[in-house]
C-alpha positions in Angstrom: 0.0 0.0 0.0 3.4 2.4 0.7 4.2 2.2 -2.9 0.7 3.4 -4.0 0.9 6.4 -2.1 4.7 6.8 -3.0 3.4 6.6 -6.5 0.3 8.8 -6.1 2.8 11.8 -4.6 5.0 11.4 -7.3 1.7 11.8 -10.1 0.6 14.9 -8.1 4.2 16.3 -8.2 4.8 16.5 -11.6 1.1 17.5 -12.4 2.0 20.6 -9.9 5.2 21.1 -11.8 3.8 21.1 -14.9 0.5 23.7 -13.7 2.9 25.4 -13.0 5.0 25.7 -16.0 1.9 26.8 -17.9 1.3 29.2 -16.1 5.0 31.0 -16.6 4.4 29.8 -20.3 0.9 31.9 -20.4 2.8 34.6 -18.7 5.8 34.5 -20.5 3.2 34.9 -23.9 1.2 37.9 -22.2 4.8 39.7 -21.8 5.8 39.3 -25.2 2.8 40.7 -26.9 2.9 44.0 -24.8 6.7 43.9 -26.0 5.4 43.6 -29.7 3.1 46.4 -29.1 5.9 48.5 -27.9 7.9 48.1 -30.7 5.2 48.6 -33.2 4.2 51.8 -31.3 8.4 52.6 -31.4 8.5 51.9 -35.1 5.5 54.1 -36.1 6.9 56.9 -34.2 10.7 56.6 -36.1 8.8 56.8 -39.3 7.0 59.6 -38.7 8.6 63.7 -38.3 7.1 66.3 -37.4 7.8 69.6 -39.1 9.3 72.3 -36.6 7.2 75.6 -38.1 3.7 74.3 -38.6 4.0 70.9 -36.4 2.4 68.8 -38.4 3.1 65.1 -38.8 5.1 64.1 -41.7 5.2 60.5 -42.8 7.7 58.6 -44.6 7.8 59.0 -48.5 5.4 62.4 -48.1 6.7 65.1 -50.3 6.3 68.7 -48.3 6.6 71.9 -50.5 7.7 75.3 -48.5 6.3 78.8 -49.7 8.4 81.8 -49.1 6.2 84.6 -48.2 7.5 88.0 -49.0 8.3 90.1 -46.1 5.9 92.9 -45.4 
């Protein structure tokens, strides 16, 4: 009957080891998709400028013309 319960521990062990892997797996997963969602937010923000006079956004590939106003 020892060996029963020796083997029964043993089962309810590695059942709590592995619960408990998961759940640092399910964490770990959590972590890297608000890292992801940093880095998107990081790479939007390199590709865009702003322009320093009228400080609007400027996206990559736009084309901005500047007008010279005469002075009055």
């Amino acid at each position: 009957m020892r060996i029963n319960t020796q083997e029964y521990n043993k089962r309810i062990y590695h059942k709590n080891q592995i619960e408990n892997t998961m759940n640092r797996l399910n964490s770990l997963k959590f972590k890297v998709t608000e890292l992801r969602i940093k880095c998107e937010k990081i790479k939007k923000l390199q590709t865009e400028n702003h322009c320093k006079v009228c400080r609007k956004t400027i996206t990559k590939g736009e084309e901005i013309t500047f007008k010279i106003l005469p002075e009055p």
